[in-house]
N, C-alpha and C positions, 0 to 999 in steps of 0.2 A: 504494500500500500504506500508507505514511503517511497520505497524509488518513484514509483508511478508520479509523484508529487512534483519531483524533482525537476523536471524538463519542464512543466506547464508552468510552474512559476517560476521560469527565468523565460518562460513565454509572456508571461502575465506585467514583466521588467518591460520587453522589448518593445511591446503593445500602447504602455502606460507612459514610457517616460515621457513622451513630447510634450506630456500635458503640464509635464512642469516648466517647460518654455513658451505654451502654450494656451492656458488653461482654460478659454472658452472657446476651442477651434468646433465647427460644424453647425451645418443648417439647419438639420432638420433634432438638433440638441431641442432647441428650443420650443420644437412642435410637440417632442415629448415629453417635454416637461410642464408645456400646456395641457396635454393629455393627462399628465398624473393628476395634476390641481384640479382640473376638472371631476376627475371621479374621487379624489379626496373631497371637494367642496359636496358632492353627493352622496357623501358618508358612505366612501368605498362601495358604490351603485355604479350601475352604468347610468352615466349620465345622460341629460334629452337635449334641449336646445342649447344651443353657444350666442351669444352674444357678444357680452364684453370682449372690447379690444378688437373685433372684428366686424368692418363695412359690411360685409355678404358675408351674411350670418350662416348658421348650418348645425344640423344635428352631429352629436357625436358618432365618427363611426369607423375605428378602428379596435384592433381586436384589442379585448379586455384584459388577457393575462398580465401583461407587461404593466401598463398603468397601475393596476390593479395591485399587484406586489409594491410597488416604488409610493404605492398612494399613502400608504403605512409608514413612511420617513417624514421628516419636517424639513421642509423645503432648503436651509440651513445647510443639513447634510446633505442633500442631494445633488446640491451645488459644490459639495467638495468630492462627493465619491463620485459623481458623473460619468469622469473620466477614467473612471473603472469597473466600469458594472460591464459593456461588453467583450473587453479583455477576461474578466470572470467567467462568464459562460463561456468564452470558447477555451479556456483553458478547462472547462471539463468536460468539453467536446476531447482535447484533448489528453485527458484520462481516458474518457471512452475509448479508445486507439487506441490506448496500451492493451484495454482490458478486451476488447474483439481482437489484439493479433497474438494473444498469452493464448488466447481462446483454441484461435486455428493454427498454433504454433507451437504451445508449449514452451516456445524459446523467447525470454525476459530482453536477451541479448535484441532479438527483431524488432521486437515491441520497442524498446529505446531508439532504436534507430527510425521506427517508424513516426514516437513523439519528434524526433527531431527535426525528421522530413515535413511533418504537418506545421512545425513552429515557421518553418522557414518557407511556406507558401508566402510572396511576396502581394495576393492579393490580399489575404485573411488579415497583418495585421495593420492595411489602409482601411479596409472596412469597420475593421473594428477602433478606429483613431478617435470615433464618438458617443456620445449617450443614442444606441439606437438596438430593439430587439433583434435586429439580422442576427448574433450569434445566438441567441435563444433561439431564434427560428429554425436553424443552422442544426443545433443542437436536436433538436425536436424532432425535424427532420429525417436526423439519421435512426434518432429512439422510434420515429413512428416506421421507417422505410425498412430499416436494416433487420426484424426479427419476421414482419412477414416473409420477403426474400428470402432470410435463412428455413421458413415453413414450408416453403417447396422445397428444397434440399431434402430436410430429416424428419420433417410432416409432426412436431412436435404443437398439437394444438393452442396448448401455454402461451405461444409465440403470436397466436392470433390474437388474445386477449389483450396482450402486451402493446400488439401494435395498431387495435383500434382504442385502447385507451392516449395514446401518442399521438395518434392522428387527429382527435378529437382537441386536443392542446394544443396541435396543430394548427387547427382551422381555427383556434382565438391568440393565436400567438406573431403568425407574420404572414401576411399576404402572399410577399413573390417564395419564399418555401414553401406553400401551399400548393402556389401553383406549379414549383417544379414537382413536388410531392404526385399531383394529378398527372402530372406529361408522363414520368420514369414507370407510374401507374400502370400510364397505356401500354406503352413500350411494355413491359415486363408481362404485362395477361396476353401479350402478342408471345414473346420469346415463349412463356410455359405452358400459354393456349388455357390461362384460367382464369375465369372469371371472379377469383378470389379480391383482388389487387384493386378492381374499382367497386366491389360489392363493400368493402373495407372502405373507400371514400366515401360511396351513397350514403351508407350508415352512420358514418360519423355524422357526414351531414345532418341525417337526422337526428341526430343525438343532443349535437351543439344547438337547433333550432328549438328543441326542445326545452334545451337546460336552461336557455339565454334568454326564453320565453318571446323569440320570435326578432331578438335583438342583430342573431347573425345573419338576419336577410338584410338588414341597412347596412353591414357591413359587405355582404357580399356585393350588393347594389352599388357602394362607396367602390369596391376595386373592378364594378364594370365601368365605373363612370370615369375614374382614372385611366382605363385603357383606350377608352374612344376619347377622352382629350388627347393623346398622344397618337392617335389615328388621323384627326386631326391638324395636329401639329406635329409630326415627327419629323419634316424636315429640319424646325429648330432647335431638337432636344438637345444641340449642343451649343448653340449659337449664342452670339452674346445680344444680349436681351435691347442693346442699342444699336449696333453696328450688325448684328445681324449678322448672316456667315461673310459678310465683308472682309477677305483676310486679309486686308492692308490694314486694319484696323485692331485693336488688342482682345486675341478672342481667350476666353479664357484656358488655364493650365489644364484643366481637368477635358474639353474639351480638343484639347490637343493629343493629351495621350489615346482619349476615343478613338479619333481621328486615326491615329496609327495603329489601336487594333483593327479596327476597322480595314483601313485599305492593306494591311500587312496580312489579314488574317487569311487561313490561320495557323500558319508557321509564327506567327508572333502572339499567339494565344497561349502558347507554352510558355510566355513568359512571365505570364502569371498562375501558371502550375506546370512546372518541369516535370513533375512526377508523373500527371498523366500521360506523359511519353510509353508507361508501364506498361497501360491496358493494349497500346499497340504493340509493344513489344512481345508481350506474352502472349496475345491472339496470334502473333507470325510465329515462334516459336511451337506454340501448340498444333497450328494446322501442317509446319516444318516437320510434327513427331519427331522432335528434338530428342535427343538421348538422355534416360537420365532427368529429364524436368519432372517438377511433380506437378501430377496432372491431379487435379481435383476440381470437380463441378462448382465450387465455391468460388474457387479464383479465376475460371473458366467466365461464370458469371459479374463477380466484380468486375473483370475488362470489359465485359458489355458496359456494364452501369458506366464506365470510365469513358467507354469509345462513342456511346451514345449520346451523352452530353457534350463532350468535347463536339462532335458532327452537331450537332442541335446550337450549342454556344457557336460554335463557326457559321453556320447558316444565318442565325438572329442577325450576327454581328456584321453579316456581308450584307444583306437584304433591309436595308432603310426603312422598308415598310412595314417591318419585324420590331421598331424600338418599341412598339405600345406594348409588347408582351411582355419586357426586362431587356436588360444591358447586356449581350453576348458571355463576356467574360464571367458575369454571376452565375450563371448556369456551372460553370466550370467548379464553381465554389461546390455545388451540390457530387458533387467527382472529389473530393478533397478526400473524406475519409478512406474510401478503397483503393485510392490513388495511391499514397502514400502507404497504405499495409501491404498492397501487390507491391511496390517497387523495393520495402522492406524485405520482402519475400525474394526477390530475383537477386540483391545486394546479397545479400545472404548466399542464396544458392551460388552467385555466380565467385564470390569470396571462397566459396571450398575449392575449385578450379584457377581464379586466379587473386589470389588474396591482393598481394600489393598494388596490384594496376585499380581491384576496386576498389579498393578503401581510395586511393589516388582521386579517382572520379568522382568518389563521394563527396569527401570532403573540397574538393574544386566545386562542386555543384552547389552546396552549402551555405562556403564562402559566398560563393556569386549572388546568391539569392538573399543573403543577406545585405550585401553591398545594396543592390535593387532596393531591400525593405529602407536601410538607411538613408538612400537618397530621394527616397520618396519622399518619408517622414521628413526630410530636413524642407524641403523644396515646399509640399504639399499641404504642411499640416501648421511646422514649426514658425515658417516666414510667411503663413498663410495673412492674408487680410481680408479679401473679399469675405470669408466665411467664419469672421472671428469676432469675437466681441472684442474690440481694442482697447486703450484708452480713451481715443477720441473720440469713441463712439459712446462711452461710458460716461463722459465728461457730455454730449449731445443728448443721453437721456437724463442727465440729472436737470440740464434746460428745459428739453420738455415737462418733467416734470413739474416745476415751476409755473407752466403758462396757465391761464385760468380756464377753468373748464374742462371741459374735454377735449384737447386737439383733435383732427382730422385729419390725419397725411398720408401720402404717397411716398415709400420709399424705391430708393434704385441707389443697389441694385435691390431685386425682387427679394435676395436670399434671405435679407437680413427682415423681412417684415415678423416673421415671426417672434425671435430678436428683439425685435421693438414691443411686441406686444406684449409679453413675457415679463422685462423691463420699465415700462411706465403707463402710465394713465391713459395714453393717446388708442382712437382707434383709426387702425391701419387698413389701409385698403388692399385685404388678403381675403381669400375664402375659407371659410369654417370648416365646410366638408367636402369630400368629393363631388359632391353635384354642384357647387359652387365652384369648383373650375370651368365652367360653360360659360360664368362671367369673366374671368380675367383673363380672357384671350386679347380685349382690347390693348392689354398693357404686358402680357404673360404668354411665350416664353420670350416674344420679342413684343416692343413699344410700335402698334399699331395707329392708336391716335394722339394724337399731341394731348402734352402734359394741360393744356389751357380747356380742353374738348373735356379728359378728365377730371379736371376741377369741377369743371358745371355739374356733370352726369353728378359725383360723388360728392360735393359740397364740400370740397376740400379747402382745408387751410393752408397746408404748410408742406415742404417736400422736405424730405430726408434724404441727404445726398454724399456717396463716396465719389468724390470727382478726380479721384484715380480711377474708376470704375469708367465714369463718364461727364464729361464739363457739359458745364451749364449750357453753352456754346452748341454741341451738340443736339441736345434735347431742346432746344428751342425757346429759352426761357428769357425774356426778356425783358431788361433793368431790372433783374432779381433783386429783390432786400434780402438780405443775408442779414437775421435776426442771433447767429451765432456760427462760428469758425471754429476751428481745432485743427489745424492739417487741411489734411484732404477731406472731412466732413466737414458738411456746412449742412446747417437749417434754415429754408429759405420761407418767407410770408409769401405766399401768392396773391397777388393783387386780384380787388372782387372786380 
């Protein structure tokens, strides 16, 4: 039990430190922490209508578990552990991995090797850089996916109980692992030809609409209504929200690296999980009837699970018309676990044959992949500003604060509105729940009509503005009053 500990918290180190040069990096931090308040101010309910803080109002509707645990802290601490609640969960994602490859292994030695390969997927510890359920989902995920699978192998019924209790926490824990949850579903009642795999999703379903007394239909409604806005708009899911995919213009970092998985994929889709190199490996050597491999219907199927996604992530990430579904590369995240115990498994095997060359590779591959984590972290998270609460931005709500009433503003860029809300009295012109994306396409994911058109519409006061992001100049605003400066934020009056 100790060893197993051992590798996930110096995962839990590598995950967490940025946050000390960091400490309020991420967007959607702030959504979730609106989320928790919400269902704490409804004495740990699921809560109904949103208003405060928010133009386009909206009921709550995302899944309950997550809020729901965090709703039980006082806001105080939540603001200090934030930046380690999902470094937590995937550190006992990454226990689990010890304890599935002890499983199919018996060998302690694989199992370390395989926490080690899991630490150093260079996408898991940018995902998890904020307060958000992806690694509980993640987590969930593998507890709901991984004992059905293993039921068609050795037909242990136990394993069904197991896995629609998980799938059922599932469907109130993260949306996009739900819905890889349903794809691998399909896929998997194709490979074994059994209707087991989605008779286990139906039911859940039924279970969770039952328990939640009819709460996970607005939820599920919220993640259709998420996907046809980006049906919608998915040419600009990465664009910057003023200059548009204009690349003479400063489009943002996060859509840069896109951008390159995208037109690279998907030979550069490895570059966010080396390990699933594995499932291809092992699927040539198996149909090779290599000498000597160990053949087992276990690992025969985890390279499916591995090769599947991988082809499924490449296709999203090629096909533009595919972004409403998720991000290419996350799908890859859902291939993490097997990935990493198969290539444990091949290191291993291929170390009895030629020890020195593999541990060589290994540790080269390692190294690399850490390099990758740390220059991400330094670049993405550390020197971040678009997505961080700054000073100046800190010093910008303590003035709103101050103004009388209730201001009404518009910020830009779009990220930090939640941010705002979160932080002071004003309400921001964001939407409350997924059906209220149908409004902010005027201004979301790019700026459709002039800042002066949304003033009228929204009775706006005042704009909030990073003008490293984008000048005034730009956005078309004209003899601005600049009622407060700090840097690059300014709060501006809009004249009526």
């Amino acid at each position: 039990m100790l060893i197993s500990l051992i590798i996930p918290l110096l995962s839990l180190a590598l995950q967490s430190y940025p946050r000390f040069f960091n400490k309020y990096f991420g967007v959607d931090v702030w959504t979730r922490l609106l989320e928790i308040d919400h269902v704490k101010h409804a004495n740990h309910r699921i809560p109904g209508k949103i208003k405060k803080g928010f133009i386009i109002e909206g009921s709550f509707d995302y899944p309950i578990i997550f809020p729901w645990i965090f709703s039980f802290f006082s806001k105080k601490t939540l603001l200090q552990i934030q930046g380690f609640v999902s470094p937590f969960f995937d550190c006992l994602q990454n226990v689990l991995v010890f304890y599935i490859t002890v499983s199919l292994t018996n060998n302690v030695h694989t199992a370390l090797i395989a926490q080690a390969m899991y630490t150093l997927i260079p996408i898991i510890p940018i995902e998890n850089s904020y307060l958000t359920p992806r690694s509980l989902g993640y987590l969930n995920f593998t507890l709901a996916f991984y004992p059905i699978f293993l039921f068609h192998i050795n037909h242990n019924t136990a394993l069904l109980l197991i896995s629609l209790f998980f799938t059922c926490t599932l469907f109130l824990t993260h949306r996009f692992a739900l819905q890889s949850f349903v794809i691998i579903s399909i896929f998997f009642s194709i490979v074994d030809q059994s209707p087991i795999y989605l008779l286990n999703v139906l039911l859940g379903f039924i279970i969770v609409i039952i328990v939640t007394r009819g709460f996970y239909i607005t939820v599920a409604k919220g993640h259709l209504y998420n996907i046809y806005f980006w049906v919608i708009n998915y040419k600009y899911r990465f664009a910057h929200q003023i200059y548009g995919l204009d690349s003479r213009k400063k489009i943002d970092w996060v859509g840069k690296v896109y951008f390159l998985l995208s037109f690279l994929s998907p030979v550069f889709l490895f570059a966010m999980n080396i390990w699933a190199f594995s499932g291809i490996v092992y699927l040539y050597l198996y149909f090779q009837k290599a000498p000597n491999l160990f053949i087992d219907i276990v690992y025969f199927k985890m390279a499916l699970w591995i090769v599947f996604f991988y082809i499924f992530g490449s296709i999203v990430l090629k096909i533009k018309k595919l972004i409403p579904i998720g991000e290419g590369q996350r799908y890859m995240e859902m291939a993490s676990v097997p990935s990493v115990i198969l290539s444990s498994m091949l290191f291993t095997y291929f170390s009895s044959h030629y020890n020195m060359i593999t541990t060589v590779v290994l540790c080269l591959l390692l190294i690399m992949n850490l390099i990758v984590i740390l220059t991400i972290q330094i670049k993405a998270v550390i020197r971040d500003k678009n997505r961080s609460l700054t000073e100046d931005l800190q010093k910008a709500y303590v003035f709103i604060n101050k103004l009388k009433g209730t201001p009404r503003l518009i910020c830009i860029p779009h990220q930090i509105t939640t941010m705002t809300v979160y932080n002071t009295k004003a309400d921001v012109l964001v939407n409350a729940d997924n059906p209220g994306l149908m409004q902010v396409s005027d201004f979301y994911p790019i700026l459709k009509k002039s800042i002066k058109e949304l003033q009228k519409k929204y009775d706006l006061e005042y704009l909030l503005i990073n003008e490293e992001f984008a000048t005034l100049e730009d956005i078309k605003v004209k003899s601005p009053k600049v009622v407060f400066k700090s840097n690059e934020i300014s709060v501006i009056q809009l004249a009526r």
